[in-house]
C-alpha positions, -999 to +999 in steps of 0.1 A: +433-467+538+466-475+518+475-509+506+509-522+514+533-523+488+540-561+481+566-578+504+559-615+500+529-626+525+541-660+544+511-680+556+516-703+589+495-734+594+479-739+621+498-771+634+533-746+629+512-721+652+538-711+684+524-731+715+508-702+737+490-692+704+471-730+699+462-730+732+435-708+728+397-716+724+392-705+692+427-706+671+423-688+641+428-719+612+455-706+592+480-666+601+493-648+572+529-627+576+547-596+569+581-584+575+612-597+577+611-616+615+614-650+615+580-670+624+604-683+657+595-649+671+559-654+678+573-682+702+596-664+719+581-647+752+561-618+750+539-596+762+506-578+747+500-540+755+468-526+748+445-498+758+424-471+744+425-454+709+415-419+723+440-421+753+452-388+776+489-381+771+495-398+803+483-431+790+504-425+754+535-418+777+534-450+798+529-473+768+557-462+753+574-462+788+564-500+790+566-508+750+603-492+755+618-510+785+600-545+780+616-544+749+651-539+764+648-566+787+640-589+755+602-594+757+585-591+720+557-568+724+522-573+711+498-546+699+472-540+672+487-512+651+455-490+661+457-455+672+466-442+709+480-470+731+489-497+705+506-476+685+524-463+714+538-494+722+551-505+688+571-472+690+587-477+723+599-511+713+609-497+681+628-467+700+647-496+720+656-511+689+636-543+701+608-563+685+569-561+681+543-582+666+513-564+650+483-577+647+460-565+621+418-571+623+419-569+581+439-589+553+473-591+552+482-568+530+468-539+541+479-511+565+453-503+592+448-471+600+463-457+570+480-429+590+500-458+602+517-475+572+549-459+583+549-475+615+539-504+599+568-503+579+595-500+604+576-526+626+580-548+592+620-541+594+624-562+623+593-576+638+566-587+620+530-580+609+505-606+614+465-609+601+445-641+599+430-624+570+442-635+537+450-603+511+422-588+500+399-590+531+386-556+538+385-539+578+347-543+593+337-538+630+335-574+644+372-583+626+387-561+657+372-582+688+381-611+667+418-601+665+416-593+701+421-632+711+449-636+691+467-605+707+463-619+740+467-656+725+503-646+721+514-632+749+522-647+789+508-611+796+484-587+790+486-552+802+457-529+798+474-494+801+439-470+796+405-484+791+367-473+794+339-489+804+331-508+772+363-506+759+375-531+734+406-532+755+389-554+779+380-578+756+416-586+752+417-586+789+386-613+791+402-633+768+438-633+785+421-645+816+403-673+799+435-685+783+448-686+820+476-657+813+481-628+836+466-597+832+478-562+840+455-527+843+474-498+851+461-477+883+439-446+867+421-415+884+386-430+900+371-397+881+385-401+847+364-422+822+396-432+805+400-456+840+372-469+845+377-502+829+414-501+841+395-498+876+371-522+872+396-546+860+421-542+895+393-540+914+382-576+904+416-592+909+443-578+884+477-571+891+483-537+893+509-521+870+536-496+887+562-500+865+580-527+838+594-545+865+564-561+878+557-575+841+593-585+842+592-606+874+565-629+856+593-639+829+620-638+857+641-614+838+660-580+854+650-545+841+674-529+816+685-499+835+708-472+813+729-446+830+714-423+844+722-386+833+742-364+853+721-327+856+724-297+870+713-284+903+682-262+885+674-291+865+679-320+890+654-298+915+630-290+890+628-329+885+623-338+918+591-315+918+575-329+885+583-367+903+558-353+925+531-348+901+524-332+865+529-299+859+524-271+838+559-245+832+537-219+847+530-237+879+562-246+880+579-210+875+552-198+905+574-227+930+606-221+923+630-197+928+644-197+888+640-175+859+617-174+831+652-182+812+669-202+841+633-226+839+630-230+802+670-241+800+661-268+834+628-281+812+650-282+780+684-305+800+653-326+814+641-334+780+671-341+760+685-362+787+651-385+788+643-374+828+607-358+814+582-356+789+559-328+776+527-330+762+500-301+763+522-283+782+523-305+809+557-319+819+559-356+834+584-378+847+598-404+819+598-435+844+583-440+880+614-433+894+639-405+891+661-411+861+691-390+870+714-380+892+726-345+900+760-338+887+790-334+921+801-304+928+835-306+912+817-312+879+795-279+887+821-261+887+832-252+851+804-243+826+767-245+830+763-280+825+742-291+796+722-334+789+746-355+779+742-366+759+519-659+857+495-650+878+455-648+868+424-631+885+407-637+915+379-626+897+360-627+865+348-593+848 
C-alpha cells in the first residue's frame, strides 16, 4: 500500500453534499477530496460502473467499452479504484479524455490497491478522488460494502458489468435499487460463475445492458459516434467473422482463405484502427457493432492500405 503524496484534502459537509448523494439512507456525515475537479462534478450526471475484481477479459473489455463512450457523451463515471472492472472503467473515461469519480473504502489519503496509485493519479488530474475517511484511516473488509452506497448514491445509474453470486458488486446493485435509480447487469454465459449474479440480477427485473446507448437513453443524451475507419478487404472480412463471436488467430487462419502473413497484417489494421481487441489470444470486437467500413474500390487500388490512423426493478434481489 503506498500513501499519496500530499495534494491538499478538501472536506465537503454534508449539507454541500450534491442532491442524488443526500438522498440516500445512510449519507456518510462528512466526504473528504482529491484532485483537482471541482466539487460541482459530483452533481453533474453520472453513472457508476462496477463489477468483479477477478473478471474474464470479456468483462475488462466492455467496461472500458462503457467507461470510454459514457464518458464521451459527458456522463462522469463512478467506480471504486479496485482491481478488474472498476479499474477498467476509470481507464476508459480517462482514454476519452472525460471524467471519473473514485471512490475509495479507506482515508483519503491513501491509494487503494497500491498497484493503482498511477491511475489514481491521472484520475486526480481531472476527476477527482473521493473517501469519507479522513487521512489516516487504514483499508479493513466492512469499509468496502460501506463505500458501495456511496458509489451507487451518486450515480442515476448503476451498471453491473460481471458479478458472482455473492459478489460485492451486488451490493452496489441492492443499494441503487433502494435509492430508486436504475440498475444495469450486463447479459453473461448461464455457465460461467462470473454471471451468475449478472443473471440473477436481469432475471429479477434489470435492464439488460447491450451497449452505451441504452444507459444513454436514461439521461436523454445521443452516443458519441467517431468515424469509422476505412479497412481493407482482408481486414474488413476478417472483422465481420470476429462480430460473430471470439476467436482465436488459429481458428481464424483454419476459416479463411488468408496467409499466415496476409492474417497477422488483417489482425494488426483491426487493432490500430480500434475495430478489435486481443486478450489471451482471443480477438473480440471493440463495440457491439461493426466499427468500420471497408475502404471503395478506387481507394484499393494503390498500395495495401494500412489503419488510419430512470427506470428501477420489477423485483427485489
Amino acid at each position: 500500500m503506498t500513501v499519496a503524496t500530499p495534494p491538499k484534502f478538501r472536506r465537503l459537509s454534508r449539507r454541500r453534499f450534491p442532491g442524488l448523494l443526500q438522498q440516500i439512507h445512510d449519507p456518510p456525515r462528512a466526504m473528504y477530496l482529491r484532485g483537482r475537479g471541482d466539487v460541482e462534478l459530483l452533481s453533474r450526471p453520472a453513472v457508476a460502473i462496477v463489477g468483479a475484481r477477478a473478471c474474464s477479459a470479456y468483462g475488462a473489455q466492455v467496461a472500458r467499452m462503457l467507461g470510454r463512450e459514457l464518458a464521451a457523451a459527458g456522463l462522469v463515471v463512478v467506480s471504486g479504484l479496485a482491481r478488474g472492472v472498476d479499474a477498467e472503467a476509470h481507464r476508459g473515461a480517462l482514454e476519452a479524455e472525460g471524467v471519473t469519480v473514485a471512490v475509495l473504502g479507506c482515508g483519503i489519503d491513501r491509494d487503494y490497491p497500491a498497484a493503482h496509485a498511477e491511475l489514481a493519479r491521472r484520475i486526480c488530474a481531472r476527476g477527482l478522488v473521493v473517501s469519507e475517511y479522513e487521512p489516516g484511516v487504514e483499508p479493513a473488509p466492512w469499509r468496502f460494502p460501506a463505500r458501495n452506497r456511496i458509489i451507487a448514491g451518486l450515480a442515476a445509474a448503476t451498471v453491473i458489468v460481471e458479478a458472482r453470486e455473492r459478489s460485492g458488486a451486488l451490493i452496489t446493485a441492492d443499494f441503487a435499487l433502494e435509492d430508486g435509480r436504475e440498475v444495469f447487469a450486463v447479459p453473461g454465459e448461464i455457465t460461467g460463475a462470473l454471471a451468475a449474479g449478472t443473471n440473477r440480477l436481469l432475471r429479477q427485473g434489470a435492464t439488460p445492458l447491450t451497449s452505451a446507448a441504452d444507459v444513454l437513453e436514461v439521461f436523454g443524451l445521443d452516443e458519441v459516434r467517431a468515424q469509422p475507419a476505412k479497412l481493407g478487404r482482408a481486414a474488413q472480412a476478417v472483422l465481420e467473422q470476429i462480430a460473430d463471436g471470439p476467436l482465436t488467430a488459429d481458428e481464424l487462419a483454419r476459416s479463411r482463405e488468408l496467409s499466415a502473413g496476409d492474417l497477422a497484417a488483417a489482425l494488426a489494421e483491426l487493432e490500430l484502427a480500434g475495430a478489435v481487441a486481443e486478450s489471451d489470444g482471443i480477438y473480440r470486437a471493440a463495440a457491439p457493432a461493426l466499427t468500420a467500413e471497408p475502404l471503395r474500390d478506387a481507394e484499393l487500388a494503390g498500395d495495401r492500405p494500412g489503419s488510419p490512423g430512470p427506470r428501477s426493478f420489477r423485483g427485489r434481489p
